[in-house]
C-alpha positions as CSV (number, residue, x, y, z in Angstrom):
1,X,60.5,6.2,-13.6
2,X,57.4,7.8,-11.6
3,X,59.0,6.1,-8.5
4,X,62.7,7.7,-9.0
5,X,60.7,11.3,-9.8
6,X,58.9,10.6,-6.1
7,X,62.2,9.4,-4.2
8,X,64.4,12.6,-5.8
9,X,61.7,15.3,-4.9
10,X,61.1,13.9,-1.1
11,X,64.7,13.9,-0.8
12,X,64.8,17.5,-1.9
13,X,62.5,18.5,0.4
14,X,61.7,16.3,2.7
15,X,63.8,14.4,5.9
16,X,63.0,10.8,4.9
17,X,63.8,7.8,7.3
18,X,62.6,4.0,6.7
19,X,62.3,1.6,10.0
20,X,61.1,-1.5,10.7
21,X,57.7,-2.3,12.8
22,X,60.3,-2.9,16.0
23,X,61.6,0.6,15.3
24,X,64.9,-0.5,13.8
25,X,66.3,2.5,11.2
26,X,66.8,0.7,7.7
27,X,67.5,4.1,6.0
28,X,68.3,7.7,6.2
29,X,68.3,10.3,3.4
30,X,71.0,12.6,3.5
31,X,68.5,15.4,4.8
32,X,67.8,13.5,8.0
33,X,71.3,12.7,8.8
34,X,72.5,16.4,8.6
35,X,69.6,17.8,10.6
36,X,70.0,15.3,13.3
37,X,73.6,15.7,13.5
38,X,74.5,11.7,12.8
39,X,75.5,10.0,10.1
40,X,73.9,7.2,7.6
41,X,76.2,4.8,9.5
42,X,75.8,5.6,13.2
43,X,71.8,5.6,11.7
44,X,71.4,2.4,10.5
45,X,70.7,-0.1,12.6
46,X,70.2,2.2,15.6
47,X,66.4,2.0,17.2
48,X,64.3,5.4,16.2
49,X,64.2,6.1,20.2
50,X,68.2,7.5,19.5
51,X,66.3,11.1,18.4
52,X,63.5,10.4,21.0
53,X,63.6,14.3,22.8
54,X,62.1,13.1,25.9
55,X,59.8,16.4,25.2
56,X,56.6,14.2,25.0
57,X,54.5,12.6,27.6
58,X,54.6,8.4,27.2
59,X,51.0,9.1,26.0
60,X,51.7,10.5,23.6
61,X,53.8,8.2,21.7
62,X,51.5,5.5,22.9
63,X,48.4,7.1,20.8
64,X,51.0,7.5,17.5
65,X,52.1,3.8,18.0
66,X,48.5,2.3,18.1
67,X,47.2,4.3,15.0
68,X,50.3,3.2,12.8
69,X,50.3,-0.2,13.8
70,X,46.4,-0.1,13.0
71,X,47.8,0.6,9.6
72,X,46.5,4.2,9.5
73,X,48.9,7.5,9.0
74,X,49.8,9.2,11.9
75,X,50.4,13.1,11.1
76,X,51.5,15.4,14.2
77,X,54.3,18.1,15.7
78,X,57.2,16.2,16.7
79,X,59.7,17.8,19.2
80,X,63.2,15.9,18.3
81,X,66.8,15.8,19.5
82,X,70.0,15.7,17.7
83,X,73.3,14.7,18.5
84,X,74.2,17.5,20.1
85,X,71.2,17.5,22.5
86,X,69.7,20.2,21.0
87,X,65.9,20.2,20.5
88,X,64.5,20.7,17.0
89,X,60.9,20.1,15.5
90,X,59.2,18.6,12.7
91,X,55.9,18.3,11.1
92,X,55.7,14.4,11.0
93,X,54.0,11.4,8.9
94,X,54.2,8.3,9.3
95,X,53.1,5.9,6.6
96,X,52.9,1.9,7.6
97,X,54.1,-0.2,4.0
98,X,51.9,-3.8,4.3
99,X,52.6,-6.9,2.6
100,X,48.6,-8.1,2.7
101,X,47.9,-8.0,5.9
102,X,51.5,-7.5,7.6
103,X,53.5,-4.1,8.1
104,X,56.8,-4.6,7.0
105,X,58.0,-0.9,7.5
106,X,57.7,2.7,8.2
107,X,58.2,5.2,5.9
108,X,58.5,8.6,7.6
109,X,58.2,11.9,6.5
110,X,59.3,15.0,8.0
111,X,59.0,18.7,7.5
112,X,61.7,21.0,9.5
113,X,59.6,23.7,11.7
114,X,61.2,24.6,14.2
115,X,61.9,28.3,13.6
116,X,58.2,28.4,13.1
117,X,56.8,26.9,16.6
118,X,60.0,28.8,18.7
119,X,58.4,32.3,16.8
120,X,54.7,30.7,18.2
121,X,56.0,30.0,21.6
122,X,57.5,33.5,22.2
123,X,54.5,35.1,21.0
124,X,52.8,32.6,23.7
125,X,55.3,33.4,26.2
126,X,55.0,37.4,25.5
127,X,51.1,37.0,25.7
128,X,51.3,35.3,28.8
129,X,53.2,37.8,30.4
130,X,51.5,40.7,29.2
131,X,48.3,39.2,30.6
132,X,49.6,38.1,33.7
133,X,51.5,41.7,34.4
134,X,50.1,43.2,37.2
135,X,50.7,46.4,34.7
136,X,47.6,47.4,32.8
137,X,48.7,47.3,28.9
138,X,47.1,49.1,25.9
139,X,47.6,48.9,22.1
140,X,45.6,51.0,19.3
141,X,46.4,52.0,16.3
142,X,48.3,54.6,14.9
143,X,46.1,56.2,12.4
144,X,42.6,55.4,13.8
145,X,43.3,55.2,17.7
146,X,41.7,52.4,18.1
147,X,42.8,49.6,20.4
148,X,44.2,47.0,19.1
149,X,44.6,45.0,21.9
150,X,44.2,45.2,26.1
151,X,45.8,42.9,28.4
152,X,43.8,40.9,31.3
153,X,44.6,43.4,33.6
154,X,43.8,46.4,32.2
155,X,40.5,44.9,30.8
156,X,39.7,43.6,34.6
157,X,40.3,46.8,36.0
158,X,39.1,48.9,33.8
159,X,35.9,47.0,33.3
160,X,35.0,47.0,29.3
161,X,35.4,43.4,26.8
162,X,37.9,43.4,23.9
163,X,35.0,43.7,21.7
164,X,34.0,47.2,23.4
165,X,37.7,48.3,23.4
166,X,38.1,47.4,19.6
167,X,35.7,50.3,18.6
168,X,37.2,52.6,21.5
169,X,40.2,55.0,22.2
170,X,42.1,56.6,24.6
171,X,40.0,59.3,25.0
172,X,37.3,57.4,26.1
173,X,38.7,56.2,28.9
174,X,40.6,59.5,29.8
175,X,38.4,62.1,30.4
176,X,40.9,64.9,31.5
177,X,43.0,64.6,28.5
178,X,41.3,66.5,25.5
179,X,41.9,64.9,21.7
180,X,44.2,67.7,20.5
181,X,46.4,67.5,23.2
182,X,46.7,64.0,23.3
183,X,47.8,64.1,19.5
184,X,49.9,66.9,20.3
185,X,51.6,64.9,22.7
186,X,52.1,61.7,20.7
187,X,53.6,63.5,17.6
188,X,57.1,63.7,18.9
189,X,56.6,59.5,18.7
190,X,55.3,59.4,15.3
191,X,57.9,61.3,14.4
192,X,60.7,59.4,16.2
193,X,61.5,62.3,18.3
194,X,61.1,61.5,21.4
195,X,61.5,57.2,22.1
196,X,59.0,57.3,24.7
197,X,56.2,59.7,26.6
198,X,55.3,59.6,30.1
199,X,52.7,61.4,31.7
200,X,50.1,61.2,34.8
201,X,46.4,61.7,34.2
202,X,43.3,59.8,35.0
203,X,41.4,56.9,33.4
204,X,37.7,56.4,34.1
205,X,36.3,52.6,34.5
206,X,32.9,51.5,32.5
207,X,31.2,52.4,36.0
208,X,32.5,55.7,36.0
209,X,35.0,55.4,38.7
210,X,38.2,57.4,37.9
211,X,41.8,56.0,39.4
212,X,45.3,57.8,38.8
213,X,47.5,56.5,36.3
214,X,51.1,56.7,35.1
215,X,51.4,56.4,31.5
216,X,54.4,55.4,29.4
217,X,54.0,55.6,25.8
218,X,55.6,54.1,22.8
219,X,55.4,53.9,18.8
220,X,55.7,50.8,17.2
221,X,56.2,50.9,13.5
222,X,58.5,48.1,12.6
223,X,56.0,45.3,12.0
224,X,52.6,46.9,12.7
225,X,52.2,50.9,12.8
226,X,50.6,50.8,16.7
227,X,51.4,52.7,19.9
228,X,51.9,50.6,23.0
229,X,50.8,52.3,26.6
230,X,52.2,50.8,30.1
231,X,50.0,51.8,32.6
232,X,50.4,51.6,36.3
233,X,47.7,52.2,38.4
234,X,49.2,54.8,41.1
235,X,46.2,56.0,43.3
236,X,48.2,54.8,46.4
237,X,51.1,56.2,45.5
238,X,49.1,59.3,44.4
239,X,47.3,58.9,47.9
240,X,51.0,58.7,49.8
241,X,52.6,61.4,48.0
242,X,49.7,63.9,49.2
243,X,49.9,62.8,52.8
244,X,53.9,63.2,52.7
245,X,52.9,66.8,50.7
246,X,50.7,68.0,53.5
247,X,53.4,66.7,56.4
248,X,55.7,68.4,55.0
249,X,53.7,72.0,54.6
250,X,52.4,71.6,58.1
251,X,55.9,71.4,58.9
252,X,57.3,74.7,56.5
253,X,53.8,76.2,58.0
254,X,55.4,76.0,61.7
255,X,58.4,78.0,60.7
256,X,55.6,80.9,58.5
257,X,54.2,81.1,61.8
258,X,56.8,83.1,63.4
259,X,57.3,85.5,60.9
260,X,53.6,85.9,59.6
261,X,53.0,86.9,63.6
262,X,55.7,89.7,63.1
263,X,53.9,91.1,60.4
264,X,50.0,91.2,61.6
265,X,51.9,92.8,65.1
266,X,52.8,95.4,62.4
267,X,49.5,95.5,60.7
268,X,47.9,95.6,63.7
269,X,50.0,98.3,65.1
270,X,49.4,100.3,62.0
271,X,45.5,100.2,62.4
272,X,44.9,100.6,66.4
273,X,47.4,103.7,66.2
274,X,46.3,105.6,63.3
275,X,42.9,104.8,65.0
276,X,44.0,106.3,68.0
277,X,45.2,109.7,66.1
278,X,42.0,109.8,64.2
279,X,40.2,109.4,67.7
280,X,42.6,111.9,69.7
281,X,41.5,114.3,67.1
282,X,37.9,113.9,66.5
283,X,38.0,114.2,70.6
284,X,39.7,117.7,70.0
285,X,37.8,119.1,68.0
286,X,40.6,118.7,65.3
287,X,39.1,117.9,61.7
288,X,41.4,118.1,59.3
289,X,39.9,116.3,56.1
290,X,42.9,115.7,54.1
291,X,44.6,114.0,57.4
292,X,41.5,112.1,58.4
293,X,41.8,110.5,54.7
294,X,45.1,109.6,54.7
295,X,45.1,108.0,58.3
296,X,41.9,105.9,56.6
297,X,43.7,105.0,53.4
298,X,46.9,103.8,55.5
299,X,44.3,101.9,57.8
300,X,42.7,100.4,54.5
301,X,46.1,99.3,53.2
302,X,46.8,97.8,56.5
303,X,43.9,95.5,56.6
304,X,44.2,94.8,53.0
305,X,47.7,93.8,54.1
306,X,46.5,91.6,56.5
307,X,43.5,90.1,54.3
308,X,46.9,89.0,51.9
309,X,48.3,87.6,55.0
310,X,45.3,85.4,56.0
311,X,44.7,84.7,52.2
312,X,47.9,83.4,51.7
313,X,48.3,81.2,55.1
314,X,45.2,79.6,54.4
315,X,45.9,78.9,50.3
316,X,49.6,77.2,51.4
317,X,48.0,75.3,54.6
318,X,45.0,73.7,52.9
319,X,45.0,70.3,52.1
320,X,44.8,69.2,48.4
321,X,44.1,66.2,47.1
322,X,44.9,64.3,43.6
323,X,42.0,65.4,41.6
324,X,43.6,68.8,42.0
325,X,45.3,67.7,38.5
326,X,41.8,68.3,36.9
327,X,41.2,71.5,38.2
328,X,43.8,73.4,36.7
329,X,43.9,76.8,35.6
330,X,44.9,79.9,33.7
331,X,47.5,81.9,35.6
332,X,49.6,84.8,35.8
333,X,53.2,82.8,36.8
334,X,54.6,86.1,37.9
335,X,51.7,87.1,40.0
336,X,51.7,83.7,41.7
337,X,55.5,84.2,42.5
338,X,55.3,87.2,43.7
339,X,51.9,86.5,46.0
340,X,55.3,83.1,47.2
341,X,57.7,85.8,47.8
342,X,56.0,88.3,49.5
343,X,54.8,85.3,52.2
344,X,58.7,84.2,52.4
345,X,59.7,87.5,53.2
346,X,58.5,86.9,57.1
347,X,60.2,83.6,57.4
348,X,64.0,84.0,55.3
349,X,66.6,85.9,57.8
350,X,67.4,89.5,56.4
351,X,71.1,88.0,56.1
352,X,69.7,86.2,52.8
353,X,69.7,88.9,50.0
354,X,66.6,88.1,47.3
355,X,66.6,89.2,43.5
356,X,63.9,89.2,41.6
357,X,63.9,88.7,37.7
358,X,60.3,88.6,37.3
359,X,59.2,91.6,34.9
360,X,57.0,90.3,32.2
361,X,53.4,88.6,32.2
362,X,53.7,84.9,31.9
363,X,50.8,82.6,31.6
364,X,50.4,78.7,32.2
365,X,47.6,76.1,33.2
366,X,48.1,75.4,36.9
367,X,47.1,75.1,40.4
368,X,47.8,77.7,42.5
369,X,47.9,75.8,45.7
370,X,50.6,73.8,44.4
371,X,52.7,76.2,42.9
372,X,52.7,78.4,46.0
373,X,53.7,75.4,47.5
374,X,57.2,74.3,45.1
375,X,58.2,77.7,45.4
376,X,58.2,78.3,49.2
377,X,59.7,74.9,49.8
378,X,62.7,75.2,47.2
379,X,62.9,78.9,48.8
380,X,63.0,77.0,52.3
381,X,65.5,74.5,51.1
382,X,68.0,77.0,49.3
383,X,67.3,79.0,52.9
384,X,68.4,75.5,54.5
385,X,71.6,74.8,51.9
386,X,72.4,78.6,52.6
387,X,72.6,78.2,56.3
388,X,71.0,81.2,56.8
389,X,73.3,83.7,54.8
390,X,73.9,84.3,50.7
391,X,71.6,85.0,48.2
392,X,68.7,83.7,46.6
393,X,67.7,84.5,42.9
394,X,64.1,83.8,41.8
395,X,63.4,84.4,37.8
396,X,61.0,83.5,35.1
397,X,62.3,83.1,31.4
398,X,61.4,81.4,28.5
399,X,63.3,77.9,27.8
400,X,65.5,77.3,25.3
401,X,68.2,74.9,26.4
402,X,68.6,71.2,25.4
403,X,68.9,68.6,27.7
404,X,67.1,66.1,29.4
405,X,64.6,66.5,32.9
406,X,67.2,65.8,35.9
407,X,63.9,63.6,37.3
408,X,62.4,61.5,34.3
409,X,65.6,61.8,32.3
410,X,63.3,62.4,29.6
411,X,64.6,64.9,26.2
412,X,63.0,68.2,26.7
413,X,61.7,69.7,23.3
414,X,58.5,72.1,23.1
415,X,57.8,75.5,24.2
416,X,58.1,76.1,28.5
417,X,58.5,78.6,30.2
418,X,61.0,78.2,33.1
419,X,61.2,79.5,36.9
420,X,64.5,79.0,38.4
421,X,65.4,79.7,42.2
422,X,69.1,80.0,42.5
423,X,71.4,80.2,45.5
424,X,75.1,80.1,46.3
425,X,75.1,77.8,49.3
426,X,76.9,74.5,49.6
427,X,75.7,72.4,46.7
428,X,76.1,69.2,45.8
429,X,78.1,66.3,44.2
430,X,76.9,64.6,41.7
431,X,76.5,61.4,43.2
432,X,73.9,62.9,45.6
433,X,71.9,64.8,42.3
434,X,71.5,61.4,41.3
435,X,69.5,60.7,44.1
436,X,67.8,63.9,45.1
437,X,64.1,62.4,43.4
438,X,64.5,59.3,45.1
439,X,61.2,59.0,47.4
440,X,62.4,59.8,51.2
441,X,66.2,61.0,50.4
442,X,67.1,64.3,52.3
443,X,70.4,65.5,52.1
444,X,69.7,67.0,55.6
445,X,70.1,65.4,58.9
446,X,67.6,64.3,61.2
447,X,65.3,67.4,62.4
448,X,67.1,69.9,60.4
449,X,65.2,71.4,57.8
450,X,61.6,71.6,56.5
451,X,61.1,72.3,53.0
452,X,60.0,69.7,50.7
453,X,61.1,66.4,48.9
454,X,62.3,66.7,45.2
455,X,60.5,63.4,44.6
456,X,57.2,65.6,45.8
457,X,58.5,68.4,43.1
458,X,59.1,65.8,40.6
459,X,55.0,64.2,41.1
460,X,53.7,68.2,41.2
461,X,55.9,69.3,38.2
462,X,54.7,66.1,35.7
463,X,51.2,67.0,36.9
464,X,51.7,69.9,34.8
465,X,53.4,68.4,32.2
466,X,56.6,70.1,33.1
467,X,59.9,68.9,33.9
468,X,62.7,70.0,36.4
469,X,66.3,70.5,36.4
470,X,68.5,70.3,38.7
471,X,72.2,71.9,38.3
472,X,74.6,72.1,41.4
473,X,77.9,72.8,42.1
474,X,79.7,71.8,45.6
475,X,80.3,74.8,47.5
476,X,79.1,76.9,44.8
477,X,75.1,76.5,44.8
478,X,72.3,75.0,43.4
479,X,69.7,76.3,40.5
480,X,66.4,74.5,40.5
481,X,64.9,74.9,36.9
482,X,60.5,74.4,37.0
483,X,59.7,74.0,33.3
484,X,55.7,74.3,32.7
485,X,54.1,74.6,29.2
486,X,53.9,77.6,27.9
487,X,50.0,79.3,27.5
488,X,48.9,81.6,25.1
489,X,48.4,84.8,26.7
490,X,44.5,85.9,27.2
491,X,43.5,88.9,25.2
492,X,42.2,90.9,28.3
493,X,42.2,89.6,31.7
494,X,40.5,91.4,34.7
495,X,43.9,93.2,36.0
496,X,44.5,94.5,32.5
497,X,40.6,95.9,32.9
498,X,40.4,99.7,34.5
499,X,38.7,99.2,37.8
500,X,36.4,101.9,38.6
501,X,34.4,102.4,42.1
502,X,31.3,100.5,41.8
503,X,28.2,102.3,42.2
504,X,25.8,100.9,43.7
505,X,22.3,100.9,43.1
506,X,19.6,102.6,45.5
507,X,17.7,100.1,48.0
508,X,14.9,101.7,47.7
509,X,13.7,100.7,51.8
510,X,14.3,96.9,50.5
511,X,14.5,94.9,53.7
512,X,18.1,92.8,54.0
513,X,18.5,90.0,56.7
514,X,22.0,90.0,58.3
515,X,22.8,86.6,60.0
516,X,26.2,86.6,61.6
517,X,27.8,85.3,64.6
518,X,30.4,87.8,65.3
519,X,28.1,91.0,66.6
520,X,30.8,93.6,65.2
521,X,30.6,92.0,61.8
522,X,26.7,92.3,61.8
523,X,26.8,96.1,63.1
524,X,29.5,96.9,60.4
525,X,27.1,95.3,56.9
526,X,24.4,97.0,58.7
527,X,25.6,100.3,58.9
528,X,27.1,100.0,55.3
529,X,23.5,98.6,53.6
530,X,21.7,101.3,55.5
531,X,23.9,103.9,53.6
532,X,22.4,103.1,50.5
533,X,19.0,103.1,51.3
534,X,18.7,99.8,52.2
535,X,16.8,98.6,55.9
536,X,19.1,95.8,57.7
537,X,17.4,93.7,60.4
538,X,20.6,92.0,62.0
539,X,20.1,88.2,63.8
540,X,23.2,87.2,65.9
541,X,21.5,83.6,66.1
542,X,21.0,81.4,63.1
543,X,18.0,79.9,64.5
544,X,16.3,83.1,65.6
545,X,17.2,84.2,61.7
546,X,15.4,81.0,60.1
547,X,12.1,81.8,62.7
548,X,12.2,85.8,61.3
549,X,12.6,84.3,57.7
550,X,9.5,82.2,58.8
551,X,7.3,85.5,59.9
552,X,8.9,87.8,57.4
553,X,9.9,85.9,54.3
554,X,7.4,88.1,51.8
555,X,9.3,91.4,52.6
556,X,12.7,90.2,52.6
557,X,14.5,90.9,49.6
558,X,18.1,89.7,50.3
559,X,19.4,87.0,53.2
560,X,23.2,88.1,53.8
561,X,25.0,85.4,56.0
562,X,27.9,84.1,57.9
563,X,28.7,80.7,56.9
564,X,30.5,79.3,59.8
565,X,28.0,79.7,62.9
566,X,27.4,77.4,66.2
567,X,23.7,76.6,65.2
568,X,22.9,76.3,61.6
569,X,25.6,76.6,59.5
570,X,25.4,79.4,56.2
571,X,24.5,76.8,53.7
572,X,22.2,74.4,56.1
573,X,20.3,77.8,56.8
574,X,19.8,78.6,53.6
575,X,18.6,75.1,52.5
576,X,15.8,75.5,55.4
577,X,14.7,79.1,53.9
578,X,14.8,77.6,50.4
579,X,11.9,74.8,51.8
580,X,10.0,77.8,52.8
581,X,10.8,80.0,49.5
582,X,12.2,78.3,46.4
583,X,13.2,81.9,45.6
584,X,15.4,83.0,48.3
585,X,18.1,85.2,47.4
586,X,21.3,84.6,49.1
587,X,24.6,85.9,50.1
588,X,26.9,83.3,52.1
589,X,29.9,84.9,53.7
590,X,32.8,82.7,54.1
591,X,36.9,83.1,54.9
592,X,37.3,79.7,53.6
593,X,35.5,79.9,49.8
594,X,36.3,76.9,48.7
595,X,35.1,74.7,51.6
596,X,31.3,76.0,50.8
597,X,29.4,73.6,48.9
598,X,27.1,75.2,47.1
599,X,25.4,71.8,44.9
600,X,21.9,71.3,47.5
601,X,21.5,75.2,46.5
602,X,19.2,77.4,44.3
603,X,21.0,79.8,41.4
604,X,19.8,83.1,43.4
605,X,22.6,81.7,45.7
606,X,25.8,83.3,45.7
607,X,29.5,82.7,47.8
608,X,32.2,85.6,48.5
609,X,34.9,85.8,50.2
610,X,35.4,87.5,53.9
611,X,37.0,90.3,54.3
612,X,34.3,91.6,51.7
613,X,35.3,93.5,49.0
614,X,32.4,96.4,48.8
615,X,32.7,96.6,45.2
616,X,32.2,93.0,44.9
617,X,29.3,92.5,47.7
618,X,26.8,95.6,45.7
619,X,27.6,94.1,42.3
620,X,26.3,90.6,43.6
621,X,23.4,92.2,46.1
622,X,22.1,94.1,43.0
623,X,22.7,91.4,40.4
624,X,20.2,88.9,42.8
625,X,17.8,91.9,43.5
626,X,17.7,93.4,40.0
């Protein structure tokens, strides 16, 4: 009875076959037969090698033959084939029956599990890949952060163990991204908003290296609630793209040239002829106050004019570099189109007629370099799509349309604010738009035009965390949309702030040392200290200005220098004067600010820009005396 109990349950549940020690089948339950695809008949009789897969190296089956005719169980994973060829496994046991000493047959026993090692082999063949992708992958967790697992890659580059990952998160390796505006940004995923995120920032290695980094997130919450993050390391690309940026605005820069020479001809005729009158008079014996005034304000306005000009030439020609993504800042987007426009104006034809639609404050986190930069090239390339003649329309609004970015084809949803430039030239078909991002496409022939690459729009504008679109019409025109985040608006910013002469405060006979290369410079800030009280000692040479220092270092309260000099430039003077006196107090003079590093220096040290402002230069001469 116990025996028929055994036989009906194995037969439930188990694939039973009996054979004989040469491998001859004696029996098949009906299990067997329908899993292998043959029936009892074609079975019996038939040597066990008929559902041999071939999977299975020969030693394999040489190791299971000598353990089962030792008379010991064999128990293994099997890989099988049926009829039809197809492959199909089984947890196997063989048991040897013995009449004393002699095995008369094998009874074996097998256990279908094939779903089960396919599901282990994919999740083999997915972790292969994903440690053998040349992309650096991240998992962590949705509610915690923490990673979950890193790839090979990823943990090579960026130089940490699983086990220091597993109590880390992505802000520990992103040091520009800030924790509520990295869960800001993956909301719209836990939400099922948005499918997917992509953004550029940096990550920093264990060593403290940084390296740029294109992101694309996703939210898994089917079998485990996690988010999965592609990264691709991007520093060359990052590296190209900045190259092919500064190419480009040397070449828009060639065409500024013409125009911005126009305009200092005008300034400059402005200032030597109302010099002249004021000179012709004075010679005369004609003083008129009132006229003397207001042939000095127009000269002030004139050179103010052509500080702008300067100011604005040397912002759009210098080079930047990709950790300008980290330096971003609060700006006024209207006065930063504006400060665009009024540098176009010398280089688009009078023919092209520009409206403006820029009345209201708007405020965003950028860099100014670079947005100067997207809007004179797009201004340049609806110029180039114009042919010279139509008219361009430059606005700022906020966004409120749904669609997707023309670049990233991502969903727009969030607060931007957008800056469209429109124009009515030829436009384009949709099969070019398409391609307009692509790296290298121009829709222009060879030599003809000079503004800049959409695919160099598209790497500036996610930078930002923006988006563009791109809508065109053949023979109709084009509107480029720049979307940027939108900023909360300061309470009080310095413009907003009533700006009042500054007063100066008395020098009291204080002694001031005037270093300067260019003799006209260092007779003018002598002439304008020694109004208020102050006694200038002006050095043309660097070197003859350190030796005074040297002599005269007790009664000098203030060093006033040039930065860029043959000798002994502003900063390597001042390092000399700072071994003699830790003290020093110093004002370096420069036309190019941010090229002034001011790290090997002292705190009494202090950087402004040339022209000088006189209202700023006294508040910073008595801030370091006082």
């Amino acid at each position: 009875m116990r025996s028929k109990y055994l036989e009906s349950a194995l037969n439930k549940h188990c694939m039973v076959t009996v054979a004989l020690p040469d491998g001859t089948i004696l029996e098949a339950n009906d299990n067997f037969c329908e899993k292998s695809g043959y029936t009892r008949e074609e079975l019996v009789g038939q040597d066990h090698r008929l559902v041999n897969s071939g999977f299975h190296p020969k030693e394999f089956f040489e190791a299971l033959w000598a353990t089962v005719l030792n008379g010991d169980e064999f128990t293994g994973e099997v890989c099988n084939k049926a009829k039809d060829g197809s492959l199909w496994w089984s947890q196997t046991t063989i048991v040897p029956q013995c009449d004393g000493d002699k095995i008369i047959r094998f009874v074996t026993l097998r256990t279908d599990i094939t779903d089960r090692i396919l599901a282990q082999k994919n999740v083999d063949r997915t972790n292969k890949i994903m440690n053998n992708s040349l992309s650096e992958i991240f998992m962590f967790d949705a509610e915690t952060l923490k990673f979950i697992d890193v790839n090979y890659g990823a943990r090579k580059n960026i130089g940490y163990t699983m086990k220091e990952l597993s109590k880390m998160t992505p802000m520990d390796i992103k040091p520009y991204l800030p924790n509520d505006e990295f869960l800001k940004m993956i909301e719209p995923l836990r939400t099922d908003h948005n499918k997917i995120q992509t953004f550029e920032t940096k990550n920093r290695r264990k060593d403290g290296s940084e390296y740029d980094v294109e992101v694309h997130l996703q939210h898994m919450n089917e079998d485990y609630n996690m988010f999965v993050a592609v990264i691709l390391d991007i520093t060359d690309r990052k590296r190209q793209q900045t190259e092919l940026l500064q190419s480009q605005k040397m070449t828009s820069l060639g065409e500024l040239t013409g125009g911005i020479a126009h305009d200092f001809n005008n300034v400059l005729g402005s200032i030597l002829g109302f010099s002249q009158l004021m000179e012709m008079q004075l010679k005369k014996g004609e003083y008129d106050k009132e006229r003397m005034l207001k042939y000095i304000d127009i000269i002030n306005s004139s050179g103010t004019r052509a500080k702008e000009l300067v100011s604005n030439m040397m912002s759009f020609s210098r080079k930047t570099s990709s950790d300008d993504t980290t330096k971003y800042k609060l700006y006024d987007l209207s006065k930063l189109v504006n400060e665009s426009l009024e540098l176009l104006s010398s280089v688009l034809p009078s023919s092209i007629v520009i409206t403006k639609h820029i009345n209201t404050r708007t405020f965003i986190k950028s860099n100014n370099i670079k947005l100067h930069q997207l809007v004179m090239n797009l201004c340049i390339n609806a110029r180039d799509a114009m042919k010279d003649v139509g008219h361009l329309e430059v606005g700022i609004r906020p966004y409120s349309r749904k669609e997707s970015c023309s670049s990233c084809a991502e969903s727009i949803r969030g607060e931007y604010v957008e800056l469209y430039i429109s124009d009515d030239g030829e436009g384009m078909p949709p099969k070019i738009i398409q391609r307009i991002f692509d790296p290298f496409f121009s829709t222009k022939t060879v030599g003809k035009g000079s503004g800049m690459g959409l695919s160099i729009v598209h790497g500036i504008m996610h930078d930002h965390g923006g988006h563009v679109v791109v809508q065109s019409v053949t023979d109709e025109g084009t509107t480029v949309s720049l979307l940027f985040p939108k900023c909360e608006q300061p309470e009080c910013t310095k413009d907003d702030q009533l700006q009042n002469a500054y007063e100066p405060m008395p020098g009291k006979g204080r002694e001031i040392l005037i270093v300067d290369d260019e003799e006209m410079i260092g007779q003018f800030l002598s002439e304008l200290v020694r109004r208020y009280d102050y006694n200038p000692v002006y050095k043309q040479s660097s070197l003859h200005a350190l030796q005074y220092y040297k002599e005269n270092h007790e009664k000098i309260a203030v060093i006033v220098t040039d930065q860029t000099m043959p000798e002994l430039t502003g900063v390597a003077l001042t390092e000399q004067m700072t071994e003699i006196n830790p003290e020093v107090n110093v004002i370096i003079c420069s036309g190019n600010i941010d090229k002034v590093d001011m790290s090997t220096l002292n705190r009494q040290c202090a950087v402004l820009p040339k022209p000088l402002n006189m209202d700023d230069f006294f508040q910073e001469l008595d801030n370091l005396i006082h």
